[in-house]
BARO-279188 format. One line per field, with one value per residue (C-alpha): x, y, z; residue number from 0. Coordinates in nm, 3 decimals, decimal comma. Layout:
BEGIN
u <- X:... .
v <- Y:... .
w <- Z:... .
n <- NUM:... .
! end
This chain:
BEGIN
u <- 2,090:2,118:1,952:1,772:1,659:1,379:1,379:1,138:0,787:0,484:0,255:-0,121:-0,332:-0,716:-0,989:-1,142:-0,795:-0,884:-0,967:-0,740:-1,029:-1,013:-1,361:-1,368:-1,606:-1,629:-1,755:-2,058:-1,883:-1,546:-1,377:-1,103:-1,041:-0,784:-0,759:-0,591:-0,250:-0,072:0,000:-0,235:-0,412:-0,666:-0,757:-1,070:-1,019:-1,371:-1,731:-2,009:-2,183:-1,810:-1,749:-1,413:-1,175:-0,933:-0,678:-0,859:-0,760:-0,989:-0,800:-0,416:-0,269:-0,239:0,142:0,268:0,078:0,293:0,111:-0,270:-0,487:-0,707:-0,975:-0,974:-1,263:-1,441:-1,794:-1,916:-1,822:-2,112:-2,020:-1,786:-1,891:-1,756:-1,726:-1,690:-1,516:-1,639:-1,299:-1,322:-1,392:-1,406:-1,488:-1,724:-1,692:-2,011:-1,833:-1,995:-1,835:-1,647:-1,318:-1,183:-0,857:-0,650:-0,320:-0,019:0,244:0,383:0,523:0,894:1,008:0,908:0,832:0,644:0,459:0,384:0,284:0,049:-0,100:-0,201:0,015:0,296:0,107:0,165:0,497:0,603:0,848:1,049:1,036:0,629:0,469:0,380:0,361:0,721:0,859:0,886:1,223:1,393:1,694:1,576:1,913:1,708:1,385:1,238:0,970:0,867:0,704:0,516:0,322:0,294:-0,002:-0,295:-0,486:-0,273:-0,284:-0,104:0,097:0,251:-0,114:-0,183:0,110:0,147:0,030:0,199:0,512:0,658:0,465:0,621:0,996:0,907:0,808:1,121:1,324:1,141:1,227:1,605:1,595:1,437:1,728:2,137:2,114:2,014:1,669:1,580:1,333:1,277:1,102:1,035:1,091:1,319:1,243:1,142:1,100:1,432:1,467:1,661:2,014:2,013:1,859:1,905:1,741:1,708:1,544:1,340:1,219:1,069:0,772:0,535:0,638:0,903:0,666:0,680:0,854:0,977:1,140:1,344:1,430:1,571:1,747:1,931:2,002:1,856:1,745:1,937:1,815:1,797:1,780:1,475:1,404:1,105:0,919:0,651:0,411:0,396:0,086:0,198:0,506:0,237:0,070:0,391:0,502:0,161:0,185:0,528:0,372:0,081:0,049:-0,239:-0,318:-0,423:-0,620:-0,706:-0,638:-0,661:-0,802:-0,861:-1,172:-1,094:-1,185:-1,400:-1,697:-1,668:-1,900:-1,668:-1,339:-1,140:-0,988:-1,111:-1,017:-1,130:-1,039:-0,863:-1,147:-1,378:-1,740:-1,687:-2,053:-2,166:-1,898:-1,888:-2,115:-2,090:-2,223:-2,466:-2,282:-1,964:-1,700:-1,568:-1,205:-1,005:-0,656:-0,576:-0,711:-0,359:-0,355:-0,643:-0,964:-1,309:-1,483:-1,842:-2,042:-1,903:-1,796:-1,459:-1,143:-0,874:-0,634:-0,329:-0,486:-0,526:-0,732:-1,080:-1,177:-1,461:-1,452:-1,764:-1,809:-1,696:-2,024:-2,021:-1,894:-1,785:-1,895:-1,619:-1,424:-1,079:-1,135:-1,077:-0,687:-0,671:-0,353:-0,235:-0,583:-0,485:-0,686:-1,023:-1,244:-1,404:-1,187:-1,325:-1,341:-1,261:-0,946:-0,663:-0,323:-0,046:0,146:0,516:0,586:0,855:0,678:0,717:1,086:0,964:0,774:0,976:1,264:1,392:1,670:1,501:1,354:1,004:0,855:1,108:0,989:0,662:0,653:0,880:0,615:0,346:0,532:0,588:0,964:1,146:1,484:1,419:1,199:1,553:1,784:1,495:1,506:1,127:1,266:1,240:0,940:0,573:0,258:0,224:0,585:0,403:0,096:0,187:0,274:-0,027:-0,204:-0,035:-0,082:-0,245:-0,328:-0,543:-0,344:-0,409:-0,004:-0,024:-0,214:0,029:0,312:0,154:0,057:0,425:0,513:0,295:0,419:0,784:0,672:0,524:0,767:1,062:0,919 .
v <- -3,669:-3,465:-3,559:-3,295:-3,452:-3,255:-3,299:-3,005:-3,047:-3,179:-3,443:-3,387:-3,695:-3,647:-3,857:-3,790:-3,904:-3,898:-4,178:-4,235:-4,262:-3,917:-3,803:-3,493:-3,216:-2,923:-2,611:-2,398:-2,105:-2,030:-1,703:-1,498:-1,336:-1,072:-1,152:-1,476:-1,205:-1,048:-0,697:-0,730:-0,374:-0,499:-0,284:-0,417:-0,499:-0,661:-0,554:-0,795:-0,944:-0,959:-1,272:-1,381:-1,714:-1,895:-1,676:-1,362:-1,109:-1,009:-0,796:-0,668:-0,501:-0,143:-0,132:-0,367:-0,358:-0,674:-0,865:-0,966:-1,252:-1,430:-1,598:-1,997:-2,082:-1,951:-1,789:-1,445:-1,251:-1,361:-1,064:-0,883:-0,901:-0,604:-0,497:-0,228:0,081:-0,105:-0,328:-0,625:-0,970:-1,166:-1,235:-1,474:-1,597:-1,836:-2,093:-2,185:-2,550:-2,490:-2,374:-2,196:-2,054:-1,789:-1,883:-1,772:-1,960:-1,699:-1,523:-1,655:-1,462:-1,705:-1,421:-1,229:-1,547:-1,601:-1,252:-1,168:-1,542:-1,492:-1,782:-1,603:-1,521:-1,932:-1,791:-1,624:-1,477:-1,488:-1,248:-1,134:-1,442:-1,147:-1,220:-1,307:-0,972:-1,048:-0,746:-0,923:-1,203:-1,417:-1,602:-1,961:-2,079:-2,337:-2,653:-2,877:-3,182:-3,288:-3,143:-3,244:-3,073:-3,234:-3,424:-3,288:-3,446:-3,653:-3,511:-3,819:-3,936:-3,624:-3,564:-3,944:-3,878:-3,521:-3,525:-3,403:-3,096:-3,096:-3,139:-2,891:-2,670:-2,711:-2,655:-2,319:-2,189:-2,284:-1,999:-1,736:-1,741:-1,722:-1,953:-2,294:-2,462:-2,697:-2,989:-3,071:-3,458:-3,671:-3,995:-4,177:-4,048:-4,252:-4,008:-3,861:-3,475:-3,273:-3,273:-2,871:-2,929:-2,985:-3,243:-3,279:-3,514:-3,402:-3,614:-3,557:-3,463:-3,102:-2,848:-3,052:-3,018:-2,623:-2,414:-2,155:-2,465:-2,589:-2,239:-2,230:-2,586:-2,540:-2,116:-1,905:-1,573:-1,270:-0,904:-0,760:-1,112:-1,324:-1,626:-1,754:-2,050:-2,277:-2,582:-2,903:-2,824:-2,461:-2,607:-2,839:-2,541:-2,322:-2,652:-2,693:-2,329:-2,399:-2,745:-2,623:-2,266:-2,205:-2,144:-2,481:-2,420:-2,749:-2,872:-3,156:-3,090:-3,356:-3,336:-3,419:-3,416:-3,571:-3,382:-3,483:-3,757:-3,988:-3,826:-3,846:-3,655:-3,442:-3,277:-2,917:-2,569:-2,266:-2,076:-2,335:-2,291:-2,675:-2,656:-2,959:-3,176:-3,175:-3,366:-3,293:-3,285:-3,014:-2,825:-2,821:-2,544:-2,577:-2,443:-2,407:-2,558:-2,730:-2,716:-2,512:-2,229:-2,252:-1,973:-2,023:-2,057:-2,182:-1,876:-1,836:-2,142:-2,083:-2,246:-2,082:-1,998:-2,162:-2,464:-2,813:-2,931:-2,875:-2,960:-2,947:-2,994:-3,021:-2,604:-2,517:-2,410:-2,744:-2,767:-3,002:-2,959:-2,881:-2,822:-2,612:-2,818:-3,122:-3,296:-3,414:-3,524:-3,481:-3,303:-3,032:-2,704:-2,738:-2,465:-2,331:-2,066:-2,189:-1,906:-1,508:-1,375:-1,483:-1,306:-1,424:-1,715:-1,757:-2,130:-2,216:-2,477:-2,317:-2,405:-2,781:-2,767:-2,456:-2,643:-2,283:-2,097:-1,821:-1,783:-1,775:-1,597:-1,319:-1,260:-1,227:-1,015:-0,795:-0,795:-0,710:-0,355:-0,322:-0,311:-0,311:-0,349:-0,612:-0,804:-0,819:-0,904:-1,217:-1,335:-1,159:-1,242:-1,586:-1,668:-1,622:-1,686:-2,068:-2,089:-2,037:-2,258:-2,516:-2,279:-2,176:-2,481:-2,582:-2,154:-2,186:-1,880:-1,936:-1,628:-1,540:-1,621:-1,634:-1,321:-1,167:-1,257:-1,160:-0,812:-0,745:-0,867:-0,631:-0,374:-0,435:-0,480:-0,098:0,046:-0,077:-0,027 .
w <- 1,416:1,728:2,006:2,325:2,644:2,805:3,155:3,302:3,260:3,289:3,081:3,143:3,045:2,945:2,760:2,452:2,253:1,845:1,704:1,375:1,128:0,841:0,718:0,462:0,578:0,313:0,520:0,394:0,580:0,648:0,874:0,934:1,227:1,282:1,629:1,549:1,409:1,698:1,616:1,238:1,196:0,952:0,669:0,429:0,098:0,014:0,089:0,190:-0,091:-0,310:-0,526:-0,433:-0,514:-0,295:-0,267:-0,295:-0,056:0,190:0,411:0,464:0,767:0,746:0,935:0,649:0,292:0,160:0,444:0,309:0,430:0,171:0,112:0,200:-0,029:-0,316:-0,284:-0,158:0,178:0,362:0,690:0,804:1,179:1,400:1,771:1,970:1,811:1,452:1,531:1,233:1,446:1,163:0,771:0,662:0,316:0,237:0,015:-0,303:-0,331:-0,669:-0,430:-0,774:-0,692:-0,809:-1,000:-0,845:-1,032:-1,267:-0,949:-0,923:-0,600:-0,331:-0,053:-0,358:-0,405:-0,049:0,001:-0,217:-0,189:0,156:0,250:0,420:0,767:0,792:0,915:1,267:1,459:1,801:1,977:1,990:1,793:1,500:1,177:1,035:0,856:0,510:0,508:0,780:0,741:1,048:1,219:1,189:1,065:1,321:1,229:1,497:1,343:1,663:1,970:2,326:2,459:2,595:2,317:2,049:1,743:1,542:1,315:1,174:1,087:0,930:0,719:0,621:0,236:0,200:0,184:-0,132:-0,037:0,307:0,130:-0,130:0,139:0,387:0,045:0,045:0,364:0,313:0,093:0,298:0,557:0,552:0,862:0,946:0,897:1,243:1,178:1,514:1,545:1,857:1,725:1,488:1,131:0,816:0,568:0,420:0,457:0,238:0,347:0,412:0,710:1,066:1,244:1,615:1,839:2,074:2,434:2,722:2,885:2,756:2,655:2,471:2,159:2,182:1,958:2,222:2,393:2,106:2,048:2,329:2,319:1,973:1,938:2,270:2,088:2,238:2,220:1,850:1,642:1,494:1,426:1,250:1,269:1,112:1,203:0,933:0,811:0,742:0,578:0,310:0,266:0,099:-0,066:-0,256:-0,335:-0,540:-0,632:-0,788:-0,789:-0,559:-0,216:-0,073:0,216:0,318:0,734:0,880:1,193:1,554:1,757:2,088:2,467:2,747:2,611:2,252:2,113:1,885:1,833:1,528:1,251:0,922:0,604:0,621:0,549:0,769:0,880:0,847:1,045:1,279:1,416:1,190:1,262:1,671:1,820:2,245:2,557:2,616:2,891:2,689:2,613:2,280:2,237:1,906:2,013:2,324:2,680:2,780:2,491:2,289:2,266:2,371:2,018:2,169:2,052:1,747:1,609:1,367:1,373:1,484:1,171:1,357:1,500:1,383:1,705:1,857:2,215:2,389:2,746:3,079:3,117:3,499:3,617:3,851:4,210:4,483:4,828:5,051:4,701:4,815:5,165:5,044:5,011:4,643:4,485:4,111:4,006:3,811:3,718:3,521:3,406:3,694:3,886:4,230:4,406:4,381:4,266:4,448:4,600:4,362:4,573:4,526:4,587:4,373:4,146:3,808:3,826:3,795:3,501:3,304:3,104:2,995:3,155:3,262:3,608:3,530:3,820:3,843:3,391:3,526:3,805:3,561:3,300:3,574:3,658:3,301:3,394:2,997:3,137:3,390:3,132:2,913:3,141:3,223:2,834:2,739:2,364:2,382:2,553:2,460:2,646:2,540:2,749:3,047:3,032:3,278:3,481:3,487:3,583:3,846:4,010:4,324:4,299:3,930:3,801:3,436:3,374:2,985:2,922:3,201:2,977:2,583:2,768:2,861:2,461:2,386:2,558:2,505:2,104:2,103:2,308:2,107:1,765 .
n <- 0:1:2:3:4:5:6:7:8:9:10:11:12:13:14:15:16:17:18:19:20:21:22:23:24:25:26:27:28:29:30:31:32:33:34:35:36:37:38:39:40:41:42:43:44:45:46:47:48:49:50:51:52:53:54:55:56:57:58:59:60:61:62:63:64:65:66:67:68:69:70:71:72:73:74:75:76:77:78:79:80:81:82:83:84:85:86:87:88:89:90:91:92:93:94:95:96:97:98:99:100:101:102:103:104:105:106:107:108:109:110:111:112:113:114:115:116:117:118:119:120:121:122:123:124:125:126:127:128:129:130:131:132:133:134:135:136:137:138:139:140:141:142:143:144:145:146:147:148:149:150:151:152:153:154:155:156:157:158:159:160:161:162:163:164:165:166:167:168:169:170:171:172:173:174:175:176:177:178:179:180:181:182:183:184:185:186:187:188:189:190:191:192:193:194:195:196:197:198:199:200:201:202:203:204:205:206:207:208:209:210:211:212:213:214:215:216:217:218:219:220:221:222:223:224:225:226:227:228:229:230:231:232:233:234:235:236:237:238:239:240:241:242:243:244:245:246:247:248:249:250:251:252:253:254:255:256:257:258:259:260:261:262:263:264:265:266:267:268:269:270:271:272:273:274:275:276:277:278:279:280:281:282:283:284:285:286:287:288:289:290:291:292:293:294:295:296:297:298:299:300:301:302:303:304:305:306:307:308:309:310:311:312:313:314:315:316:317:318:319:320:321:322:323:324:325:326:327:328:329:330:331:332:333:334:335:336:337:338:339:340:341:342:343:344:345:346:347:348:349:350:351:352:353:354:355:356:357:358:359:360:361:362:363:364:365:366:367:368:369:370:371:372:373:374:375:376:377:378:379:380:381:382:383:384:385:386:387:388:389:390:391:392:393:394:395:396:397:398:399:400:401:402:403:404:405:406:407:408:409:410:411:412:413:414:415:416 .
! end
């Protein structure tokens, strides 16, 4: 087994650490949200009121018609919620506890069987995060079995009783791609992987748990290849799909954080409605994900289709007197902005806690002037805005880095289509 030493980076410690104690929770609603799929133009296939199974799709994306996201439950669509310029925010199916499901296993193709599943979205790319392209031959598929964000949970815990669908799942992958599959662990491994795979070790401090980093460990990604990658919980989820024919939507899921009253783990479903099952402090922001990437989910309420983590945190609507006066050391950002917007400060700290090799303020003053060439030559293929999140924390300056970043994917994405 190889081994990677991570040296850049930076661990950031908080309370509210999960508790390992599982509880099943069986969501009366569940949601999908578009905005969760970079790049997903999403097209309805259902009307509210609709009787639909698990696996019964609810909406596909109008640039690519194989791609179609599907129900995680059985029951009726509840809403389809919209915004401004009727743009779809999310689908609510109202589950109708039977979670009947939709047989998929006389498909034999395993991208058909993906596809029209609504598993395949479980998948991504490098560069732009999208959707991985079902007609592409990506150079490596990439799993990392463990995350080092704040809180993160444990995926050793959760995967503990799954893994013939994990190994049935890897197996899978092996045959979407001509190159290598990466299982990427931090810790010595007790469970036998097939023996088409590569395994690496990773240590070291965050972001050694982040994809983009052990991309750019094992196989940097240079202009015009892709690589796709995959989380272990995605990974059960295509196994059980081969396994038993259906789409098992089933996550286990961590509440976490300072602000969260008993923290510990539950069986739920993608999508599911977590408003039951978190119990916090009243002036508490609730975030699907971590405290570094994740999205502000307190008015709504939905998990995040990608996330197996909810945190709630005290809102920043507090203050110290004398605040920004006051020498501190090693207190990091929180989430009050403390103060107006800020000119952008270079002070050469990103360096310490970027392990790529890239020189990450000279990529983002390059995506700022929207600069395509520049934003090459500075490796904009194989970063995305998670890269840059400690970065972020440690700005001065409180400078919206990530969103910085995905707007220059963006733009690089539709200008090179």
């Amino acid at each position: 087994m190889d081994k990677v030493k991570i040296r850049k980076g930076l661990n950031i410690r908080l309370a509210g650490e999960p508790l390992k104690k599982l509880e099943s929770y069986e969501p009366t609603f569940c949601a999908l949200k578009p905005s969760d799929f970079i790049g997903v133009a999403p097209k309805m296939d259902v009307a509210e009121g609709d009787v639909v199974k698990v696996g019964s799709v609810l909406f596909h994306d109008k640039n690519n018609e194989r791609i179609v996201f599907t129900s995680p439950v059985s029951g009726k669509v509840k809403a389809i919620v919209r915004g401004e310029k009727r743009a779809i925010l999310r689908v609510i199916v109202e589950s109708d506890g039977k979670n009947e499901s939709i047989d998929f296993s006389d498909i034999t193709d395993p991208i058909d069987r993906m596809l029209r599943s609504g598993v395949w979205p479980v998948l991504r790319q490098r560069p732009y995060a999208t959707i991985a392209n079902p007609s592409d031959k990506p150079k490596h598929i990439f799993v990392s079995m463990f995350d080092t964000a704040p809180l993160a949970p444990d995926n050793d815990f959760i995967i503990e009783n799954q893994y013939d669908a994990l190994v049935e799942g890897i197996n899978v992958l092996s045959q979407l791609t001509d190159g290598n599959v990466y299982i990427n662990v931090n810790h010595d491994i007790k469970q036998n992987f097939p023996k088409n795979v590569i395994v690496t070790q990773f240590s070291g401090p965050h972001p050694a748990g982040n994809i983009g980093t052990q991309i750019n460990a094992l196989s940097p990604i240079n202009k015009g290849e892709v690589v796709w990658y995959c989380y272990p919980q995605g990974v059960i989820t295509i196994g059980n799909l081969f396994l038993k024919g259906i789409y098992d939507s089933s996550r286990v899921i961590a509440t976490t954080g300072a602000a969260m009253h008993n923290p510990h783990y539950y069986t739920t479903r993608i999508g599911a409605d977590i408003t039951p099952i978190i119990n916090i402090d009243e002036n508490a922001r609730v975030i699907s994900g971590n405290v570094l990437t994740g999205s502000n989910i307190t008015d709504d309420g939905f998990l995040g289709f990608y996330d197996s983590q909810v945190t709630a945190i005290p809102e920043g609507n507090h203050y110290r007197m004398f605040g920004w006066l006051l020498p501190v050391f090693k207190r990091y950002t929180d989430t009050n902005t403390n103060g107006d917007t800020r000119p952008y400060i270079m002070t050469g700290q990103f360096e310490q806690v970027f392990p790529f090799d890239i020189y990450p303020m000279q990529l983002i003053k390059a995506c700022l002037i929207k600069d395509i060439d520049q934003m090459e030559e500075l490796g904009i293929y194989e970063v995305d805005a998670e890269d840059f999140a400690l970065c972020e924390v440690i700005d001065p300056s409180k400078t919206p880095i990530q969103q910085i970043i995905r707007e220059g994917l963006e733009f690089i994405r539709k200008e090179t289509s």
